[in-house]
C-alpha positions in Angstrom: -74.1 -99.6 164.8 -76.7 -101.4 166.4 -77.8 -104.8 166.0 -81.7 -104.7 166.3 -83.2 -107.6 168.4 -85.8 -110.1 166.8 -89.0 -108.1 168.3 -87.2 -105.1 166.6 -87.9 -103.0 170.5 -84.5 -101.3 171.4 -83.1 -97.6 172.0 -80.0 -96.4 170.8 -78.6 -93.6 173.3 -75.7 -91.4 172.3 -73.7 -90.2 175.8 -71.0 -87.6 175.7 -67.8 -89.7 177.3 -66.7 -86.5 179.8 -70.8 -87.8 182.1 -68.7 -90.5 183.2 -69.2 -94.4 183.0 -69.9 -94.5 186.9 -73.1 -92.1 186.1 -74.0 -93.4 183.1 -74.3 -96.8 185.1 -76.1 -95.8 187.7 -78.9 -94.1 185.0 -79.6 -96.7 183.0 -79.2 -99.3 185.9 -82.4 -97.3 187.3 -84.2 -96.5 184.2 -83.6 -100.5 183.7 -84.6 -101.7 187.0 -88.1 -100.2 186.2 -89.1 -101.9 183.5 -89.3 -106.0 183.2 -87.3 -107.5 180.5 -85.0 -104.3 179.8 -81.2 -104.8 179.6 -78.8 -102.4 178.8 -75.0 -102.8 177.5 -73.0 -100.3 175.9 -70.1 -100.2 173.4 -66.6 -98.7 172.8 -67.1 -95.6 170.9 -63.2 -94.8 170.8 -62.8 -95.3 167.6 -60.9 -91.7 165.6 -63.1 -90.2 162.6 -60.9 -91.5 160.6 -61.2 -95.1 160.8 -64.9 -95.2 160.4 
C-alpha cells in the first residue's frame, strides 16, 4: 500500500527481491538525482500470502 502525497505525484515500483537492494539503490538513486524534488524510499515486502 501506498500512501499518496498531497499533490497526488508519486510512482509505485514493484522490484523482484533476488535484483538486490545494493542495485536497486544505486537505480533509483540516479533516476532520483535527475529530477529536483524526487525522493525515493522503499518498504518491507516480507510479508507471507497468508498474512495479507
Amino acid at each position: 500500500m501506498a500512501e499518496a502525497p498531497t499533490d497526488l505525484r508519486f510512482i509505485v515500483v514493484t522490484v523482484g527481491r533476488t535484483v538486490g537492494l545494493p542495485t536497486i539503490e544505486r537505480v533509483m538513486d540516479t533516476w532520483a538525482a535527475g529530477i529536483d524534488g524526487v525522493e525515493w524510499w522503499f518498504g518491507n515486502g516480507d510479508r507471507s500470502a497468508s498474512t495479507v
